[in-house]
C-alpha positions in Angstrom: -4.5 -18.4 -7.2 -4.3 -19.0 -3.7 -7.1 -20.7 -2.1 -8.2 -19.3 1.6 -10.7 -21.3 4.1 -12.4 -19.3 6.6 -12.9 -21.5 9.8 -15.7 -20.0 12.9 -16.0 -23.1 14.3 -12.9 -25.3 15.1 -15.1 -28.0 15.9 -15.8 -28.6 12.0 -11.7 -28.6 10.6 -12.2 -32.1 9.0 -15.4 -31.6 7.3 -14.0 -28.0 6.4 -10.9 -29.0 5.1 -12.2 -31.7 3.0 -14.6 -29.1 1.5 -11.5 -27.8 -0.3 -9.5 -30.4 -0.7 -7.0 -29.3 0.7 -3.9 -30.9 1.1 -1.0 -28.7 2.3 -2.3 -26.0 4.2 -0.8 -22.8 6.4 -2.4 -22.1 8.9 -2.5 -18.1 10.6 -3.7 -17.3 13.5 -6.1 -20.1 14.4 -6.9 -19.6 17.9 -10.1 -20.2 19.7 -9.3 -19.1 23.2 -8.0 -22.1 24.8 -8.5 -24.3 21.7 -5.6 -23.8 19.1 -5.5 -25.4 15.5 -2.3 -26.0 14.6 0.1 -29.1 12.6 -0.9 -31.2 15.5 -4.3 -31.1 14.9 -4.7 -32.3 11.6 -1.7 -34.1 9.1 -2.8 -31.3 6.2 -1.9 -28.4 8.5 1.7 -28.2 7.4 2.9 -24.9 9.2 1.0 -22.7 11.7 1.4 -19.4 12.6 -0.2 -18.3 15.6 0.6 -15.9 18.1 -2.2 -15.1 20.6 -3.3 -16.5 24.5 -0.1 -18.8 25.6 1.6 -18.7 22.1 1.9 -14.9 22.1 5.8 -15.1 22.6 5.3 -15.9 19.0 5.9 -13.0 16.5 2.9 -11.8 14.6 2.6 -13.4 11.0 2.9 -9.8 10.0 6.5 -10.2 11.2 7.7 -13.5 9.7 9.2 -12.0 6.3 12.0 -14.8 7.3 9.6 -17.5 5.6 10.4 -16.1 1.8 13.6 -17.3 2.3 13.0 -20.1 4.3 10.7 -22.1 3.2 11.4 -24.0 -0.1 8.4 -23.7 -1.6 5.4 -21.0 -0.8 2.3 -22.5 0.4 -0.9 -21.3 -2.0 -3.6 -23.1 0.5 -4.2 -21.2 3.9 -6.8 -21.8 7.2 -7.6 -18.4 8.7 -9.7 -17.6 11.7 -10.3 -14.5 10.6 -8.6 -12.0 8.6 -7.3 -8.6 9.3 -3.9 -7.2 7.9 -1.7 -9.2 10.3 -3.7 -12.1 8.9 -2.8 -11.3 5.1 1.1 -10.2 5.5 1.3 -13.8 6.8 -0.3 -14.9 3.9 2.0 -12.7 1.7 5.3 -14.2 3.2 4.4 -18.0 3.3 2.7 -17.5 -0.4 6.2 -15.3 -1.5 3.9 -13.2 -3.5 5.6 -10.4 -1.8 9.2 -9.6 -1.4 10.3 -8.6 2.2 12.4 -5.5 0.5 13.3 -2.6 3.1 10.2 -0.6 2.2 7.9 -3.9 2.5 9.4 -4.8 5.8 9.1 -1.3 6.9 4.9 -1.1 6.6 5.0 -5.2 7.5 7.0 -4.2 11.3 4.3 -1.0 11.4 0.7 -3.6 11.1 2.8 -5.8 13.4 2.9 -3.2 15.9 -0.4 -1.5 14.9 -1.8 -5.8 16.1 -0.1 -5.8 19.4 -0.4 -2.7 20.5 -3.4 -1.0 19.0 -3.7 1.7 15.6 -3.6 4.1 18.2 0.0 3.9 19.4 1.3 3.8 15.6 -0.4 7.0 15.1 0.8 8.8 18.6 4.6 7.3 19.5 5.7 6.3 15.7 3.9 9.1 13.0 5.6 11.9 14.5 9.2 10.6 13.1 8.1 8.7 10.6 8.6 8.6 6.5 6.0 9.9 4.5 6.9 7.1 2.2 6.2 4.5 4.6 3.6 6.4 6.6 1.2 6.0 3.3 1.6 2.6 2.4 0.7 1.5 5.7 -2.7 3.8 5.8 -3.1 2.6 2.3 -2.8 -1.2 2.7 -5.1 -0.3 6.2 -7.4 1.4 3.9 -7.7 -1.4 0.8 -7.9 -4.5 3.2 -10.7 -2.4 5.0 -12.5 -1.5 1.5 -12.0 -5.7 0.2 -12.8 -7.3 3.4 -16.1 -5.3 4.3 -17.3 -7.6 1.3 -16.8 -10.3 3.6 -19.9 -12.2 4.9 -19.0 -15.8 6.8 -22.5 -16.9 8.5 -21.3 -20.6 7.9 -19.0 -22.6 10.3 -16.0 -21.8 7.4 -16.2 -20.9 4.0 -14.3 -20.3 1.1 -13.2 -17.0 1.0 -10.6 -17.6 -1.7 -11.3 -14.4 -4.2 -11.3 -11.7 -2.1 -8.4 -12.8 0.1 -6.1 -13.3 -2.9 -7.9 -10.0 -4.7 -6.4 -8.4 -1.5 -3.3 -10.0 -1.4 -2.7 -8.9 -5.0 -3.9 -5.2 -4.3 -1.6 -4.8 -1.2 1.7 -6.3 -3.1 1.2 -3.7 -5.9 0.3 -1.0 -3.2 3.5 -1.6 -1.6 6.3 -2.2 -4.7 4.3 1.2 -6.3 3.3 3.7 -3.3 0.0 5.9 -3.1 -0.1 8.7 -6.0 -1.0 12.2 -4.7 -5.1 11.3 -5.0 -4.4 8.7 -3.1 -3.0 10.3 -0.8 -5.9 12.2 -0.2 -8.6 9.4 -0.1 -6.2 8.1 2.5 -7.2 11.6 4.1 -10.8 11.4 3.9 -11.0 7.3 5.3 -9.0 8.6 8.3 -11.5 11.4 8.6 -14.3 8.6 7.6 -13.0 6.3 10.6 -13.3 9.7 13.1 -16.6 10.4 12.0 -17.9 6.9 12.3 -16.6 5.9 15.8 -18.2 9.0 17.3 -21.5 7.8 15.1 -21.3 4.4 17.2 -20.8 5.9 20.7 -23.5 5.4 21.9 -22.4 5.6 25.9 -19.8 6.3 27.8 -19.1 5.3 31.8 -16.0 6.4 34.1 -13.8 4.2 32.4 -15.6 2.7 29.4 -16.2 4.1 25.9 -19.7 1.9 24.3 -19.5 0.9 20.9 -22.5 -0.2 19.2 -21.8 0.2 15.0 -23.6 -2.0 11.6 -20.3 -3.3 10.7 -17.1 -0.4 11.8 -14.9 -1.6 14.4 -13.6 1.3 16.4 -11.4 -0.4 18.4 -8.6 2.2 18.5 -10.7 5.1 19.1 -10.0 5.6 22.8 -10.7 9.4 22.7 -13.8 10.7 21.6 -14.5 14.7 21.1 -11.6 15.0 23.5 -12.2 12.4 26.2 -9.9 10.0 26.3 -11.3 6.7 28.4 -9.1 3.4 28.9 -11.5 0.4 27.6 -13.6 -0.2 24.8 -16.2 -1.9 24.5 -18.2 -2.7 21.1 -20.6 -4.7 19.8 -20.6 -5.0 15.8 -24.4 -6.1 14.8 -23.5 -7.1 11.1 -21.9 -10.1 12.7 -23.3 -10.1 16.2 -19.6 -10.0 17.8 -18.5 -8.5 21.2 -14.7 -7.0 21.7 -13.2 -5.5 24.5 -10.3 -3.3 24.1 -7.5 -1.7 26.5 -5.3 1.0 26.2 -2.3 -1.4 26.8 -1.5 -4.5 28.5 -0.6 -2.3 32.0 -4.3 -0.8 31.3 -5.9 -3.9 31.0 -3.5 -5.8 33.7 -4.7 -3.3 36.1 -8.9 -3.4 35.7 -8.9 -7.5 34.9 -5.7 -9.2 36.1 -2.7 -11.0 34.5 -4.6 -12.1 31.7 -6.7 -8.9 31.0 -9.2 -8.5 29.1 -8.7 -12.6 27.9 -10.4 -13.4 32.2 -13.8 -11.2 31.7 -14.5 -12.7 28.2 -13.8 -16.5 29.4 -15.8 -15.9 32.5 -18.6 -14.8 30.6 -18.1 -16.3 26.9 -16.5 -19.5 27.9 -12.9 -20.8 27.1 -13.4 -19.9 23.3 -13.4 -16.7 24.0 -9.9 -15.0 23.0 -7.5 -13.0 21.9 -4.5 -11.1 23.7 -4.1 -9.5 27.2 -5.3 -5.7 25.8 -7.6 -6.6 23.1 -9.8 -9.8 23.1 -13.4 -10.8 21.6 -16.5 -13.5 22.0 -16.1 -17.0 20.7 -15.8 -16.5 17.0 -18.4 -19.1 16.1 -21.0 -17.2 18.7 -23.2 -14.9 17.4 -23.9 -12.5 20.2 -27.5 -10.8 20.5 -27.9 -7.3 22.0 -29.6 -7.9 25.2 -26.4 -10.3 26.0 -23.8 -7.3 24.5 -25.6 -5.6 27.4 -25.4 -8.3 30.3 -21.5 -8.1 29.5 -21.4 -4.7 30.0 -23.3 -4.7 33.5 -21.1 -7.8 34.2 -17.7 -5.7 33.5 -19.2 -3.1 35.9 -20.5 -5.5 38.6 -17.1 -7.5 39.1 -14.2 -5.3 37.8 -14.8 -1.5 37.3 -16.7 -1.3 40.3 -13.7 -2.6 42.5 -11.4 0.2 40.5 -14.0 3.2 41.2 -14.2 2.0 45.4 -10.0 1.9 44.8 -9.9 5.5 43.6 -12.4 6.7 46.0 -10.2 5.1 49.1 -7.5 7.1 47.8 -8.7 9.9 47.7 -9.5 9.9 51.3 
């Protein structure tokens, strides 16, 4: 069985990594806003696979299907961050408990895309002309990882999370080499359905430019338009583990409110340098659990020096 370590706080690798002894670890997607744990960082860290703040010239792990044949043996010990399906194909590929067949490569190049530029553009620029075949394997493994890793509670500074991660490692693999029957192809109806219901359950406000998420523990990070109204950030605050994120349409969308380093500037200002994530979609310092009344003070903060400046801009042109 694989074993997985779930690292919040960077500042406790050693002790962490002696908790498992472990010895030859991969490490995916270990970024802490500025601070990155990679092989420099410790001699157990063998390989690292990170792609966001300056390393996001780097492909996705979700991407690096190369590593089955690459690497000479597959690593069984991994150091996540966090983990979302970008997160696990990684760990599928550098464990070689999946095969990067056509059809595997296929749903792995869809989460890929799906982590850079939002679930949203999957569903508008690529369903149209895509597979059925492919279409419901990637809703599926979307849907599994979502049903496993809600089970997920971390309050610690890192934990071992190894049974669910490999249970959902496992799950996907078999999701993938089998495809979805018809009735699941249905339940893959209803928890799209599910997700529509629920983000318009956590709106809770919405400004000129700004859809306000507050929701126990769904993240609806790709739900831009609500009841029709499309707006070009999101902002959400997820109480069952007190974290912040702030979402852009795309990297022009969030280029244009924040600057060159989107929505990565506000969070830092605020959060401090842990803060992170990628120019369009970025969150609090992972090891910070964020009350509501400073949720709040963010928001005001966003308004008070960056959206403001936008609504005077649109008001001057249209003059």
């Amino acid at each position: 069985m694989t074993k997985t370590l779930f690292l919040k706080n960077p500042e406790k690798l050693k002790e962490a990594l002696d908790s498992m002894n472990l010895k030859e670890v991969c490490a995916i997607e270990t970024e802490y806003g500025d601070k990155v744990i990679d092989e420099n960082k410790d001699p157990r860290i063998k390989l690292a696979l990170n792609h966001h703040g300056s390393l996001s010239q780097n492909d996705p792990p979700s991407k690096r299907w190369d590593l089955y044949e690459k690497l000479k043996k597959p690593f069984d010990e991994f150091l996540v961050s966090h983990l979302d399906l970008d997160t696990l194909f990684g760990m599928l590929w550098a464990s070689k408990i999946l095969r990067p067949t056509e059809i595997a490569t296929k749903v792995a190049e869809l989460v890929a895309i799906s982590d850079l530029k939002g679930f949203h553009y999957v569903e508008e620029k690529i369903f149209p002309e895509l597979h059925p075949n492919i279409k419901y394997r990637y809703l599926g493994v979307g849907m599994i990882a979502n049903k496993y890793l809600k089970q997920l509670e971390v309050e610690k500074d890192y934990e071992d999370v190894s049974k669910i991660a490999h249970k959902t490692l496992l799950r996907i693999k078999d999701y993938i080499i089998d495809g979805p029957t018809e009735i699941e192809k249905r339940k893959i109806i209803e928890w799209l359905e599910e997700r529509n219901n629920k983000a318009k359950e956590a709106l809770v406000e919405k400004t000129e430019f700004m859809n306000i998420f507050v929701s126990d523990d769904y993240n609806p990070i790709s739900a831009y338009t609500v009841d029709g109204e499309t707006k070009p950030l999101n902002l959400i605050y997820i109480d069952k583990n007190k974290a912040v994120i702030l979402a852009a349409y795309d990297e022009e969308t969030a280029k244009k409110f924040f600057g060159e380093k989107g929505v990565i500037e506000p969070l830092q200002r605020f959060f401090g340098s842990t803060a992170g994530g990628r120019i369009s979609v970025g969150g609090a310092p992972r090891e910070l659990k964020v009350e509501p009344e400073k949720f709040w003070a963010f928001k005001e903060f966003l308004e008070r020096e960056y959206l403001n400046a936008q609504k005077k801009l649109i008001q001057k042109k249209s003059i």
